[in-house]
MARPADO-281364 format. One record per residue (C-alpha): residue in three letters; x, y, z. Coordinates in steps of 0.02 Angstrom, whole numbers, plus 32768, in hexadecimal, padded with zeros to 4 digits. Layout:
<atoms>
<atom aa="ALA" east="X" north="Y" up="Z"/>
...
</atoms>
This chain:
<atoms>
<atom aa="UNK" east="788C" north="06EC" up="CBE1"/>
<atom aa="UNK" east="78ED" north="0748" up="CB68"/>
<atom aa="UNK" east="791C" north="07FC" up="CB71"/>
<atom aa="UNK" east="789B" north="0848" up="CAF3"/>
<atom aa="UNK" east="780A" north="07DF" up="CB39"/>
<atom aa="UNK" east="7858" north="0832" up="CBFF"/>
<atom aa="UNK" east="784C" north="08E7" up="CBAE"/>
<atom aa="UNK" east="77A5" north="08E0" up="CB6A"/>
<atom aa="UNK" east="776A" north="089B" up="CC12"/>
<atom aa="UNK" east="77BA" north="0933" up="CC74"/>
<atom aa="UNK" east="7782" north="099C" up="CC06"/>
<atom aa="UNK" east="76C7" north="096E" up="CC08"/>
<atom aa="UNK" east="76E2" north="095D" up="CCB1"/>
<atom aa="UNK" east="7712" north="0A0A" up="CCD1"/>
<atom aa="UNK" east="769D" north="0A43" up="CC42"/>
<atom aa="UNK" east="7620" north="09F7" up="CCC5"/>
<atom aa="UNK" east="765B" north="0A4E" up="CD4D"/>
<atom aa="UNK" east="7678" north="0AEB" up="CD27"/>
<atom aa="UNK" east="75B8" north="0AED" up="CCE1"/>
<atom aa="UNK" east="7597" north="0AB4" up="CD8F"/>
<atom aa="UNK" east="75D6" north="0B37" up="CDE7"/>
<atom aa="UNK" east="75A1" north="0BB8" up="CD71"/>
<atom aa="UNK" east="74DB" north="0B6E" up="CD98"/>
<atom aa="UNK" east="74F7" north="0B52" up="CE48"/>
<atom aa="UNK" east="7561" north="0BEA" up="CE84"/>
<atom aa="UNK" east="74F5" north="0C25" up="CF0B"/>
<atom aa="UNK" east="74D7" north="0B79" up="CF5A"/>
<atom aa="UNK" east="7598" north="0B8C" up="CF8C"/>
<atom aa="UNK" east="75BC" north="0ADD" up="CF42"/>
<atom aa="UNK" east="7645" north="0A8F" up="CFC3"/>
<atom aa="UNK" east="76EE" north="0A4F" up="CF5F"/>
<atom aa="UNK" east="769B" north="099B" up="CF98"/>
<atom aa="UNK" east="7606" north="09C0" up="CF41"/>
<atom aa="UNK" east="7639" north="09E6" up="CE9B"/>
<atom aa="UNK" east="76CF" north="095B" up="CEB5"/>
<atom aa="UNK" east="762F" north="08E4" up="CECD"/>
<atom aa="UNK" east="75D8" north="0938" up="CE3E"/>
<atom aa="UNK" east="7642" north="090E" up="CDC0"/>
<atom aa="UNK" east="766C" north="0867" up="CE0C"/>
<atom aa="UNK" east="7720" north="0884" up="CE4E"/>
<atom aa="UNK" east="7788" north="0875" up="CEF0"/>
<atom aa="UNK" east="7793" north="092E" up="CF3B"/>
<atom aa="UNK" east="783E" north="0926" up="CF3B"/>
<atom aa="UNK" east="784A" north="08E1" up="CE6D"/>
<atom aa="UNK" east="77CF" north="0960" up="CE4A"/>
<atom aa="UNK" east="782D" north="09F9" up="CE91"/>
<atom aa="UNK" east="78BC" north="09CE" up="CE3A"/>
<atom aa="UNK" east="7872" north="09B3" up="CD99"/>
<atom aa="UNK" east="77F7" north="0A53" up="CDA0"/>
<atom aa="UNK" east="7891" north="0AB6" up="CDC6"/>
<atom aa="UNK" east="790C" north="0A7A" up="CD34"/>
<atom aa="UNK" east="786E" north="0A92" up="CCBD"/>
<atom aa="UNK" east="782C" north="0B29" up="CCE5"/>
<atom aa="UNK" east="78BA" north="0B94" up="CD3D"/>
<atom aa="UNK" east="7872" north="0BBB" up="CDD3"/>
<atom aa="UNK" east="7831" north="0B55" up="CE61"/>
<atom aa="UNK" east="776E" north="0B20" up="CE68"/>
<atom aa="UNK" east="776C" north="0B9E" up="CF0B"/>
<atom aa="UNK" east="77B2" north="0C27" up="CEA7"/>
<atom aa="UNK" east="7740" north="0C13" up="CE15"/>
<atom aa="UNK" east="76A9" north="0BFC" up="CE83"/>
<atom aa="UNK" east="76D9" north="0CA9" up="CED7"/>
<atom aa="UNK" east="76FC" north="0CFB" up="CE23"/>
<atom aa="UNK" east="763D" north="0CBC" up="CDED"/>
<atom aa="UNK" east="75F5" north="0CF3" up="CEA2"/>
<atom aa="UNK" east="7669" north="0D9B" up="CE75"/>
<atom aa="UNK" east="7611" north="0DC2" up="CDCE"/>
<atom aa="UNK" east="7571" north="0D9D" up="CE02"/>
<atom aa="UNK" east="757C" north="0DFB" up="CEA4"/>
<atom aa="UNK" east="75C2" north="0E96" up="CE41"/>
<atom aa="UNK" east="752B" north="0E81" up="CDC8"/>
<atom aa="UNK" east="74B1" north="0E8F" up="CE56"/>
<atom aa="UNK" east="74F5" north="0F17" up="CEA3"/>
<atom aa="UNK" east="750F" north="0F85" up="CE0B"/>
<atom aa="UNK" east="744A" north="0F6C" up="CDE9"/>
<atom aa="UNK" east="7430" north="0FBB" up="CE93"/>
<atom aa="UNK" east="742B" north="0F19" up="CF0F"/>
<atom aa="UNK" east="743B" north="0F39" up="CFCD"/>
<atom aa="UNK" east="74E6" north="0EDC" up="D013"/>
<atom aa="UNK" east="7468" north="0E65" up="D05E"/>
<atom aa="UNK" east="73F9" north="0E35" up="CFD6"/>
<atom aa="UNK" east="74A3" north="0E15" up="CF65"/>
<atom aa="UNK" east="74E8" north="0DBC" up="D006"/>
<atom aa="UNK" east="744F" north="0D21" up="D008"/>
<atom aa="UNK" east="7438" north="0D43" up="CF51"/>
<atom aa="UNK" east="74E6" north="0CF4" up="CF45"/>
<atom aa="UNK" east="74ED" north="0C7F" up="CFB7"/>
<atom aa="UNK" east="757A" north="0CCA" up="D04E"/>
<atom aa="UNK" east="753D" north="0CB5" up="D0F3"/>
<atom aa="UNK" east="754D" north="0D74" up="D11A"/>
<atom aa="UNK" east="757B" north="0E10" up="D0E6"/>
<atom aa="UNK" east="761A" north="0E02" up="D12B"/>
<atom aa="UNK" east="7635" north="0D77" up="D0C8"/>
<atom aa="UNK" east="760E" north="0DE4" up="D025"/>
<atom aa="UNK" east="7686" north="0E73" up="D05A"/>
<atom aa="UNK" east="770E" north="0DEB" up="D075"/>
<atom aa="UNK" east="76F4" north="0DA4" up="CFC1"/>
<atom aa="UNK" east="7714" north="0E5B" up="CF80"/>
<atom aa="UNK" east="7790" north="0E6E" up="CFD9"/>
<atom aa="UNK" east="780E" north="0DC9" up="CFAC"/>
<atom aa="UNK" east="77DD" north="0DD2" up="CF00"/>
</atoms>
């Protein structure tokens, strides 16, 4: 496989993913499940994700959970409702989000 024909794959690939996240945010998808989702080792796919994008698929899965969560709250959401509506387990886990971002 040639270079070209590598970098359109990661690049679809991570196209793919990043749509995945973006739709599936508040499921919490694991780094194995989007690895499996676009059909790469968890390890390849970190790696890759990371030199395309700039961030790690954690980070940007805590950015999108960010936004959203901000969004919800601004239109008046309790802690908890934003907390399920975004898939953390608790509010806890919603202050800590704020908190290392």
């Amino acid at each position: 496989m040639d270079i070209s024909t590598l970098t359109a794959q990661h690049n679809a690939q991570m196209q793919n993913a990043i749509s995945y996240i973006v739709a599936h945010y508040n499921d919490q998808p694991s780094l194995q499940e989007l690895a499996e989702h676009i059909g790469l080792s968890e390890t390849h796919f970190q790696r890759v994700f990371t030199e395309w994008v700039g961030v790690s698929p954690k980070r940007f899965l805590q950015v999108v959970t960010r936004t959203h969560a901000r969004q919800l709250l601004a239109q008046g959401g309790s802690t908890l409702e934003v907390t399920y509506e975004t898939g953390l387990s608790s509010p806890s886990r919603l202050q800590d989000l704020f908190v290392t971002m």
